[in-house]
C-alpha positions in Angstrom: 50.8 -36.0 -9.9 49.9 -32.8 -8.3 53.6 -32.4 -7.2 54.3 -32.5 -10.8 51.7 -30.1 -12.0 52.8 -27.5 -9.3 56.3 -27.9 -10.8 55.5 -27.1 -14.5 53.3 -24.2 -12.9 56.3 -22.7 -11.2 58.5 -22.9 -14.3 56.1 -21.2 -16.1 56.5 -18.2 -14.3 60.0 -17.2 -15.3 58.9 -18.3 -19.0 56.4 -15.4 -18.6 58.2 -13.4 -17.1 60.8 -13.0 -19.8 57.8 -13.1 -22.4 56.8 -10.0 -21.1 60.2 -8.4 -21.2 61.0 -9.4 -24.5 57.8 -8.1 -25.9 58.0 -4.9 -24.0 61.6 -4.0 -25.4 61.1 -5.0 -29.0 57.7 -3.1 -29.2 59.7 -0.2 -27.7 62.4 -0.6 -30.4 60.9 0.1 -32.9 61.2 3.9 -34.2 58.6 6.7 -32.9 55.7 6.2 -30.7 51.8 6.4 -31.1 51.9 10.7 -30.8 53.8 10.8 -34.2 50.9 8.8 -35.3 48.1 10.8 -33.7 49.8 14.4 -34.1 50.2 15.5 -37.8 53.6 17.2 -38.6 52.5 20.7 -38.6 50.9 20.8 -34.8 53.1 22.3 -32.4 55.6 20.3 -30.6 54.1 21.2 -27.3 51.3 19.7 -27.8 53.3 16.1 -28.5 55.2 16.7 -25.7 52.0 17.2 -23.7 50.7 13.9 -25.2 53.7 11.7 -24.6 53.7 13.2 -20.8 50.2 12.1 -20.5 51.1 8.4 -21.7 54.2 8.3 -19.6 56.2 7.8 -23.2 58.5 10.6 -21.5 59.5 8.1 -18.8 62.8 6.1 -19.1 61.5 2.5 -20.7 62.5 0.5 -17.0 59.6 2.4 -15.3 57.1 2.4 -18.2 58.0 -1.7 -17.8 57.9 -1.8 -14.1 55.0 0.1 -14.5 52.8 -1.5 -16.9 53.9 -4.8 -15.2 52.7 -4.0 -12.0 49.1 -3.1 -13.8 49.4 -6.3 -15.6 49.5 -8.4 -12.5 46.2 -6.8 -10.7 44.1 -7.5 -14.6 44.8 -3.7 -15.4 45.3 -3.9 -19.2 45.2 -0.2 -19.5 43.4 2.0 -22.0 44.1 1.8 -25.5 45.4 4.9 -27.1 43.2 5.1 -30.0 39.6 4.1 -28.9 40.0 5.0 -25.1 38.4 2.3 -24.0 40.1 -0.6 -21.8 42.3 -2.7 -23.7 40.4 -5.6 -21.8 37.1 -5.1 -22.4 38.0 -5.1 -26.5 40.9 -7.9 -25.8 38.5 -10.2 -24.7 35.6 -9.9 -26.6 38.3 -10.6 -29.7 39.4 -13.7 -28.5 36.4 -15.1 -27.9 35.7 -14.8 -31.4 39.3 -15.9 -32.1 38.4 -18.9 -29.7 34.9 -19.7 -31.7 37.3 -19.9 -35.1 39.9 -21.9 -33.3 38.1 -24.8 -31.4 36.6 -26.4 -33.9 39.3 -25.7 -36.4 41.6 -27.5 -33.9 39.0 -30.5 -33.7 38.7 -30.7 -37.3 42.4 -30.9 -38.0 43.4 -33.4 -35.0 40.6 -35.7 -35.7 41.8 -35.9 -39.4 45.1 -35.7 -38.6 44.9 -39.0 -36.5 42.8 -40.9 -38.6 44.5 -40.3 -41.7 48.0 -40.6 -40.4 46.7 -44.5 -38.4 45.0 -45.2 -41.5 48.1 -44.6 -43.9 50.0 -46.4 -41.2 48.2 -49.5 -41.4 47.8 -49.4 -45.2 51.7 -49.2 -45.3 52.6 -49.2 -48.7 49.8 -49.1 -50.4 47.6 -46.8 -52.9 46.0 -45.5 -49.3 49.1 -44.7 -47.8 50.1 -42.7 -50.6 47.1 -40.8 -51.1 46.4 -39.4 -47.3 50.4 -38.9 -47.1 49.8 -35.9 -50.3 46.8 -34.8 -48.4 49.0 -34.2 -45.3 51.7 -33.0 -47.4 49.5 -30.7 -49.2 48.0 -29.5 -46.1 51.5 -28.4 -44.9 52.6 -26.8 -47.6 49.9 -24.3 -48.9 49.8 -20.9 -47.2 46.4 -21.3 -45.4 45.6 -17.8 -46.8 46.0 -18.6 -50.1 43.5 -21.4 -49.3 41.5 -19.3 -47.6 41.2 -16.5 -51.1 40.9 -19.7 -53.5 38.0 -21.0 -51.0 36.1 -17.8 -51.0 36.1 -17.5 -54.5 35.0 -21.1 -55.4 32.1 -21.4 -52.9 31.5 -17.6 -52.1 31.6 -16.2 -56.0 31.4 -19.0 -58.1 28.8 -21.1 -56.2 27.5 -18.7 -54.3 26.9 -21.0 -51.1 28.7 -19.9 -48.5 29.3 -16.4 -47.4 32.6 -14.9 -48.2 33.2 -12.4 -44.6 32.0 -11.9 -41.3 30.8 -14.0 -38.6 27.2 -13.9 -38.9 24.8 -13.0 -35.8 27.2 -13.7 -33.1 28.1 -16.8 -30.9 25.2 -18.3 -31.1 24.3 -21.6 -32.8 22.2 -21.0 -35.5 22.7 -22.2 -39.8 23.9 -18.6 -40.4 26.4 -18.7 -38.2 27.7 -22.3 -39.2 27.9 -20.7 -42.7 30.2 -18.4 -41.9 32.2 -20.9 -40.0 32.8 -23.4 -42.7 35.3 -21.8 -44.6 37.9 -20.4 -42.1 37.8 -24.0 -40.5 38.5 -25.3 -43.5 40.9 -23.2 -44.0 43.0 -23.3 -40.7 42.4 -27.0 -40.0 44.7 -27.8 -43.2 47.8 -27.2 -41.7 47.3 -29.2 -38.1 45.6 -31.8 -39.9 49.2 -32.1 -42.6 51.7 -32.1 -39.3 49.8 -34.9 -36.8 49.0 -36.6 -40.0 52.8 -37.2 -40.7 53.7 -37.5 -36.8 50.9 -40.0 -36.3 51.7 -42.2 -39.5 55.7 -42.1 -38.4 55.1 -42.8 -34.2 52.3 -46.1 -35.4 54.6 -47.4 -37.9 57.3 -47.3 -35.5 55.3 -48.8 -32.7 54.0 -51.7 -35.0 57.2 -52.7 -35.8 58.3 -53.4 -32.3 57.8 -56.8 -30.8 54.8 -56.1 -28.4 52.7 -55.4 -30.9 53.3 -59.5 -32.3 52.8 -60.7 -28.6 49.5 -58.8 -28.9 48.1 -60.6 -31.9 50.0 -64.3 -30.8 48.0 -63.5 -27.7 44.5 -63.1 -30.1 43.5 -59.8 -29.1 40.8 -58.0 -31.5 42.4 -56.0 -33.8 40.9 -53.0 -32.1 42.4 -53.8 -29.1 45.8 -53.8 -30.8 45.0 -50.5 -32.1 44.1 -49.2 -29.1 47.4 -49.9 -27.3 49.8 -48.4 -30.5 47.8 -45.3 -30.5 48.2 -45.2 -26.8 51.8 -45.5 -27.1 51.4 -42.7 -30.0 49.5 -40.6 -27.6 52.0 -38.3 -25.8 54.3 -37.6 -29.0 50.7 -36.1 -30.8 49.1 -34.3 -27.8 52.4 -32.3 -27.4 51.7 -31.3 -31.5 48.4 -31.0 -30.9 49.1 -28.1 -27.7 51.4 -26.5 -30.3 49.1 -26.4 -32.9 46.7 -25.4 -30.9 48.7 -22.3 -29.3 49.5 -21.5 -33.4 46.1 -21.5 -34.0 45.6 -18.7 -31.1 48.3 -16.8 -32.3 49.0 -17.4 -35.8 45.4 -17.0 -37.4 45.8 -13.5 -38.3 46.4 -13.8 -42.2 43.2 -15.7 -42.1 41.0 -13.6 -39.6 42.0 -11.3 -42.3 41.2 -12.8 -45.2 37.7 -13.6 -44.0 37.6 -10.2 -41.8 36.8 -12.0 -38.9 36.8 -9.4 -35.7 39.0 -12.1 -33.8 42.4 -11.5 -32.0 44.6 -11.4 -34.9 42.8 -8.8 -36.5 43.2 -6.8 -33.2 47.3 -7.2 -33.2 47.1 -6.1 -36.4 45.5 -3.0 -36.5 47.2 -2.6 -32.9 51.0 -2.6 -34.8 50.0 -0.1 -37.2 48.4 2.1 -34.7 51.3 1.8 -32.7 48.6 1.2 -30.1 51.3 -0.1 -27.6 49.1 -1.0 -24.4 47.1 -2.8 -27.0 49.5 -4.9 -28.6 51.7 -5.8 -25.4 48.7 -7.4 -23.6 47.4 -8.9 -26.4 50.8 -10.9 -27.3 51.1 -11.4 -23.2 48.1 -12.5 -23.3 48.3 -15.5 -26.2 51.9 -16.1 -25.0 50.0 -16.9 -21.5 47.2 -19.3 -23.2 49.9 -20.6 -25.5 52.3 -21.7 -22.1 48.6 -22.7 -19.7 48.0 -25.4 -22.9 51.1 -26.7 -22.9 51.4 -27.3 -19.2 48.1 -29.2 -19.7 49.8 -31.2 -22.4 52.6 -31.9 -20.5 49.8 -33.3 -17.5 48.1 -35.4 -19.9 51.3 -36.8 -21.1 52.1 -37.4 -17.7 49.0 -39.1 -16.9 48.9 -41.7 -20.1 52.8 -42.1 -19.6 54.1 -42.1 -15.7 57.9 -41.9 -17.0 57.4 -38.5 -17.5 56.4 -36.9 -14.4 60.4 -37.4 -13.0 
């Protein structure tokens, strides 16, 4: 096992690697830099060309990569160009809030998503089945910052029960805080909850129609015991979903962080690509590419620990 978990380790290196790379070049790509931003039109051109020397723009784009690699490998984010402060320090503290959104949004949606989609699975046919199948499917298909605006103004301006922005007084547990939580949970858990629903539903009523699964009850085991070993043959199929949908989550929250302005890590790549606040926005995608790639590695584990096939 450990074998196998050095393995995935090592390939995740050159998977990084390349990240990096690609994220570099295309940010690089794009036309002008952050001094066009920073330096109105009419200042003198020395003065840009003083700037761009000072952020190493004037260097050809190899060493500014081989450069700002070699910072990233010590944990040297760099300074970011607009607030002068380490991208780090500012990094972090957004994704911990990112993280605060995310976690329980995840645990929302998986827990639905599993129960609904057994639940459907074992009501095959019926009124059930058809009812948390549109739930899932409804979940999927609504942009989760539509739901978001509809959800603010039902509960925030209609109702007036839950605050409509911000995250309260911090990271600590408190009713305020869980206020402020409620609706961009909601509101991100929809779409996890809509794809493991419909994986779940399809992997049980696969699994109950294979023979096993009739040796189990001829052999007059509880019904929860049955359940127990066809969501255990479900298992590795979901928790690979689930470390996708959890790396989406990370990454892909920023429509909602900005719908409820929540100061989390989407916000930050945000306002770093219009800044062109490039040390910024590289080590923020590097470093949700590197959380994204560390869960699914731990996926893949846990997979390989409830199935032993997979760790050849």
């Amino acid at each position: 096992m450990w074998a196998y978990t050095l393995r995935r380790l090592l390939f995740a290196v050159p998977v990084l690697l390349g990240v990096s790379m690609l994220v570099f070049a295309l940010i690089h790509l794009a036309p002008g830099d952050v001094v066009d931003i920073l330096v109105p039109p009419e200042v003198p051109k020395e003065i840009a060309d003083n700037l761009r020397r000072r952020f190493r723009l004037d260097e050809p784009l190899y060493i500014q990569y081989l450069a700002w690699l070699s910072r990233l490998l010590v944990g040297d984010f760099g300074i970011s160009f607009f607030t002068n402060r380490p991208v780090a320090e500012e990094l972090f503290g957004a994704l911990g809030n990112t993280l605060v959104l995310a976690l329980p949004a995840a645990a929302l949606g998986f827990l639905l998503g599993v129960v609904l989609g057994a639940l459907a699975a074992y009501n095959h046919g019926s009124w059930l089945d058809k009812l948390f199948s549109a739930i899932a499917i409804v979940g999927v298909s609504l942009p989760h910052y539509w739901v978001g605006i509809v959800l603010v103004a039902i509960f925030a301006v209609v109702l007036n029960v839950l605050p409509a922005q911000g995250m309260g007084g911090g990271i600590s547990i408190s009713w305020d805080n869980v206020k402020h939580l409620i609706l961009p949970v909601v509101t991100l858990s929809l779409i996890p909850m809509g794809v493991i629903s419909r994986l779940v539903r399809a992997n049980v009523l696969e699994i109950l129609s294979q023979e096993f699964v009739g040796a189990l009850h001829a052999k007059g085991l509880l019904n929860r015991r049955v359940l127990y070993h066809t969501l255990k043959n479900a298992a590795p199929s979901a928790l690979a979903l689930m470390g996708l949908q959890f790396g989406y989550l990370l990454g892909g929250s920023i429509l909602v962080e900005t719908v409820f302005n929540w100061p989390g890590s989407g916000g930050l790549m945000n306002l770093a690509i219009f800044r062109r606040d490039v040390p910024m926005l590289s080590a923020t995608i590097v470093v949700l590419a590197t959380i994204f790639v560390l869960i699914n590695i731990l996926v893949d584990v846990l997979q390989a620990l409830i199935d032993p096939r997979m760790r050849r």
